[in-house]
C-alpha positions as CSV (number, residue, x, y, z in Angstrom):
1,X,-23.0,235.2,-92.4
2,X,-19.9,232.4,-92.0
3,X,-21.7,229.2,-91.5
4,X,-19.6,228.2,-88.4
5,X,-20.1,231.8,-86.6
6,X,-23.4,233.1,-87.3
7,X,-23.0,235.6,-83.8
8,X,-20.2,236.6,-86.2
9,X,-22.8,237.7,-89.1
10,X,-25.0,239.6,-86.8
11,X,-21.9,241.8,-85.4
12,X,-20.7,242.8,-89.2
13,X,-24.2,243.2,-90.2
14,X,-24.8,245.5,-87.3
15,X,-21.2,247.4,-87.6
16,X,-22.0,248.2,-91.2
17,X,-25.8,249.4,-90.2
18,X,-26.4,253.5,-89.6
19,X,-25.5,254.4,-86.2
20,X,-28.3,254.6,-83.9
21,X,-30.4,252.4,-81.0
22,X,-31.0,249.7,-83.2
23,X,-28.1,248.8,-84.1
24,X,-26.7,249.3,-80.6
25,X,-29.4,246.7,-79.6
26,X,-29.3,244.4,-82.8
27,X,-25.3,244.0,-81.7
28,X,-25.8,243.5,-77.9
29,X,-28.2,240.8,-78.3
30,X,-26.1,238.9,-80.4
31,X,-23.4,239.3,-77.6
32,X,-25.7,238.1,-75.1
33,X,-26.4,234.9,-77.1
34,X,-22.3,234.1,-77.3
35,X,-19.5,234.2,-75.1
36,X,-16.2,236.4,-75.8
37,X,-14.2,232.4,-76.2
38,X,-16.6,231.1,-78.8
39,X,-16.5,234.6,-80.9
40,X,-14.9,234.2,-83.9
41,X,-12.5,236.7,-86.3
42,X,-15.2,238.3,-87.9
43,X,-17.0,239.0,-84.8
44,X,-14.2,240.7,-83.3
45,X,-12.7,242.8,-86.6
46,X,-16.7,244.0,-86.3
47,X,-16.9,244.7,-82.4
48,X,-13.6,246.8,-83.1
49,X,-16.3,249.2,-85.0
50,X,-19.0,248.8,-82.5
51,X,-17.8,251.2,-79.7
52,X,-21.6,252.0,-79.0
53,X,-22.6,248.2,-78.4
54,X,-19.6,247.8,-76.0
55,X,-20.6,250.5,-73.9
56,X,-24.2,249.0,-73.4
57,X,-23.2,245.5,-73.0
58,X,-23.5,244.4,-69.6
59,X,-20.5,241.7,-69.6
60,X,-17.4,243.9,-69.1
61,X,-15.2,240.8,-70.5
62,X,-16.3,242.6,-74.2
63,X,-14.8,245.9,-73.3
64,X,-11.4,244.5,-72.0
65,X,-11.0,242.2,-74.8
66,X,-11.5,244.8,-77.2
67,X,-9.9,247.1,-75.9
68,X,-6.6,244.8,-75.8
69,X,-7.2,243.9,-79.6
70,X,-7.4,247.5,-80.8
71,X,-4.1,248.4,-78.7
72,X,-2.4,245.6,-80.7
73,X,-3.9,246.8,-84.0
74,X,-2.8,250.2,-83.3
75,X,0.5,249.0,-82.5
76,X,1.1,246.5,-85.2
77,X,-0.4,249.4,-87.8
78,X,1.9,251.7,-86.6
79,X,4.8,249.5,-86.9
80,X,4.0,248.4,-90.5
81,X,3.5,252.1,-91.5
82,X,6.9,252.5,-90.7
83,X,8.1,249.1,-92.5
84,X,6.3,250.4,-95.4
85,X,7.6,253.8,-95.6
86,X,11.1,252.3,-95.6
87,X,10.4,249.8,-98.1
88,X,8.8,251.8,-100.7
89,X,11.6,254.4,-99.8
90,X,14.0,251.7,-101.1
91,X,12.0,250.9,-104.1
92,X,11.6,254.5,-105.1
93,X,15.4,254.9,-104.7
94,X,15.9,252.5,-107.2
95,X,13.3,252.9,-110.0
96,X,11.0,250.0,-109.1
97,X,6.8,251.5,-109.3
98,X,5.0,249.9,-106.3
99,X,2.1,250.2,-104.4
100,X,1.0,248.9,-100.9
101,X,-2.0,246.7,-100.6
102,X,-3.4,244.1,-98.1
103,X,-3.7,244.4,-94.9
104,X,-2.2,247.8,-94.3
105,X,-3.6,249.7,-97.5
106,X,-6.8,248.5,-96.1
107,X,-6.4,249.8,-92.7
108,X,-5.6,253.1,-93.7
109,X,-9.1,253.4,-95.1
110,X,-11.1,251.9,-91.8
111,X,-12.5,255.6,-89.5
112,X,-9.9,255.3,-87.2
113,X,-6.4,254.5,-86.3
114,X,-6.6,250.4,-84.9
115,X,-10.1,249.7,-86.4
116,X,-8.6,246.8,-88.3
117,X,-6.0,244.6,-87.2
118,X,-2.7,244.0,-89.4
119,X,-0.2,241.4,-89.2
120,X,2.2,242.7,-92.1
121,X,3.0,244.7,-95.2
122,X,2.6,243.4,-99.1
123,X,4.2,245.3,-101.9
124,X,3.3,244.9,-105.3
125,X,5.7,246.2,-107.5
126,X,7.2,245.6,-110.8
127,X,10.4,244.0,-110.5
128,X,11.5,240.7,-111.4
129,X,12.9,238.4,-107.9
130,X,16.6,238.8,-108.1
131,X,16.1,243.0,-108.4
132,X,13.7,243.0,-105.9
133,X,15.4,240.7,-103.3
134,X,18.7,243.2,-103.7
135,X,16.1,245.9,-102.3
136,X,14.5,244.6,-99.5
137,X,18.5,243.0,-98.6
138,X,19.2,246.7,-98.7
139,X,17.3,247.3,-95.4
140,X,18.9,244.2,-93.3
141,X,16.3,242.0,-94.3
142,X,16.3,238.0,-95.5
143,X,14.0,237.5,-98.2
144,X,12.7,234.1,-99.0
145,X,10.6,232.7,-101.6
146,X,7.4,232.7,-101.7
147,X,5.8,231.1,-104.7
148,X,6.7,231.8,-108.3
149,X,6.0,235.3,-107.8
150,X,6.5,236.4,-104.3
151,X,9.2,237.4,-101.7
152,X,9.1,237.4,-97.9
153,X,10.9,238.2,-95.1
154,X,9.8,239.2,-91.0
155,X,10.2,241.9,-89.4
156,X,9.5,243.1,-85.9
157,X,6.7,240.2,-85.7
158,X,5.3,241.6,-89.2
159,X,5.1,239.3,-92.5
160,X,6.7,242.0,-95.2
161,X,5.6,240.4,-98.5
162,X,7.0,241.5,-102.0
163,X,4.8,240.7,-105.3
164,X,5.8,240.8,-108.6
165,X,2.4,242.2,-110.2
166,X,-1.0,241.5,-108.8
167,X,-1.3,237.8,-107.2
168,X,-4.0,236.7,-109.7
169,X,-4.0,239.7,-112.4
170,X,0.2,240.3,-113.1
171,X,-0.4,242.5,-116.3
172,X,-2.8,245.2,-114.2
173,X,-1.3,248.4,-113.6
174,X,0.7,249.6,-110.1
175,X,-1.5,252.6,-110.5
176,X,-1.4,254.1,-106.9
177,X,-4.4,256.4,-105.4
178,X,-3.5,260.1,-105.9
179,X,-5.5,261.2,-103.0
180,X,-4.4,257.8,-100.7
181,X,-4.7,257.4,-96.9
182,X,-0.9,257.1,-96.1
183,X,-0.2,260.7,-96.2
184,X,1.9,260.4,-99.1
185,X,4.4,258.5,-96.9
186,X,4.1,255.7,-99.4
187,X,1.7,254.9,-102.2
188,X,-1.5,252.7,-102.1
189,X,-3.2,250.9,-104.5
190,X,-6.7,252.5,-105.3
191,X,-9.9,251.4,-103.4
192,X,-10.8,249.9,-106.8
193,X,-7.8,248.0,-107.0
194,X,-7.8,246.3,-103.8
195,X,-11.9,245.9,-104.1
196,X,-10.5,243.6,-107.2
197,X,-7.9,241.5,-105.5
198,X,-10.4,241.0,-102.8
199,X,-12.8,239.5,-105.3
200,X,-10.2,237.2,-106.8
201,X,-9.5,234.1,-105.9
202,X,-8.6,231.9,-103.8
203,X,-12.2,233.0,-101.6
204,X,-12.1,234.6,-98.3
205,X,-12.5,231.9,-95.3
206,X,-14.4,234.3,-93.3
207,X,-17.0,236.3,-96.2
208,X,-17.9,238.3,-92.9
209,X,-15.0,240.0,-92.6
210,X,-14.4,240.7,-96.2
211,X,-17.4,242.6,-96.4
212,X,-15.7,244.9,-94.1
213,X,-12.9,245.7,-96.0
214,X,-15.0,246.2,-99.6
215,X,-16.9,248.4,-97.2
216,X,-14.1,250.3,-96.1
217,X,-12.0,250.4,-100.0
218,X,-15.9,252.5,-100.6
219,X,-15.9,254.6,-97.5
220,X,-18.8,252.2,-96.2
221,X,-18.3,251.7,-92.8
222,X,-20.3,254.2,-90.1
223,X,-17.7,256.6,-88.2
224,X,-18.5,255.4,-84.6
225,X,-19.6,257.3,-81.7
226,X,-17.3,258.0,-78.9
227,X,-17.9,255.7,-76.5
């Protein structure tokens, strides 16, 4: 559980749990004992899994707010999808191996579309700065620095991040997942990969919501029921 949030604990706890009446009730009593201000982003990355819980909780406020979130996530998801197919598109075209990661790889793997919220698209590929800059110019973007290792630009409100080699690990392989989530739109690093750079450090702020997405890179998390 995060040590500031433990309302936050319960949720993931519960959203990770089988699907059934008690963890329907284990999740609405831990709303009961919070309010949807003082929720923090662990709690609401698991209420986005927790369809059952919203329907029997008896403060609408959880419903709407929810709701609202996984519209954004949806959105931004969609959005990035297409950032990432153009990206790795350009890449491709020019020789570079890459694989998508972060946010959006691990979105992909969550039950449904806007089950996980994503605020950009990383790249890890294997080209030095000044070749992978020229790229991702090539699509009317300004990259910036990022550290000795890393490129990034914005797009449409979305962070698009460019790695040379794995932040932490920069001689393990781009290996992509042959049977990956994106439809073969774009390739994605393997669940093992990312369950690795989420291990890595620098530590997650919120362990909550990490636990999430290992549970997700393993095909953990309980499809829920339709509200």
């Amino acid at each position: 559980m995060s040590a500031g949030d433990p309302v936050a604990g319960v949720l993931v706890d519960a959203a990770l749990a089988p699907v059934g009446p008690e963890r329907t009730a284990t999740a609405v009593g831990a709303l009961v004992r919070t309010a949807p201000d003082a929720l923090g982003f662990a709690g609401w990355r698991a209420l986005l899994l927790l369809d059952d819980a919203l329907a029997a909780a008896t403060d609408p406020a959880w419903r709407v707010r929810t709701a609202g979130l996984r519209r954004r996530s949806f959105v931004a998801a969609a959005v990035a999808g297409r950032w990432a197919t153009q990206m790795c598109a350009a890449f491709a075209d020019a020789g570079i191996d890459h694989v998508v990661t972060g946010e959006l790889a691990l979105a992909l793997r969550y039950p449904r579309p806007g089950d996980r919220p994503v605020h950009g698209v990383t790249l890890v590929t294997a080209a030095p700065h000044r070749r992978a800059a020229a790229v991702v110019r090539s699509l009317g973007l300004r990259p910036e620095r990022s550290g000795p290792r890393s490129l990034v630009a914005t797009a449409d409100g979305l962070r698009l991040l460019v790695h040379r080699g794995w932040p932490g690990a920069p001689t393990e392989p781009l290996a992509p997942d042959p049977t990956g989530p994106a439809d073969g739109a774009f390739p994605v690093a393997t669940p093992a990969a990312e369950a690795r750079r989420i291990g890595r450090p620098p530590a997650d702020p919120d362990p909550p919501a990490e636990r999430l997405d290992l549970a997700a890179c393993t095909g953990g998390i309980p499809v829920p029921p339709t509200a």
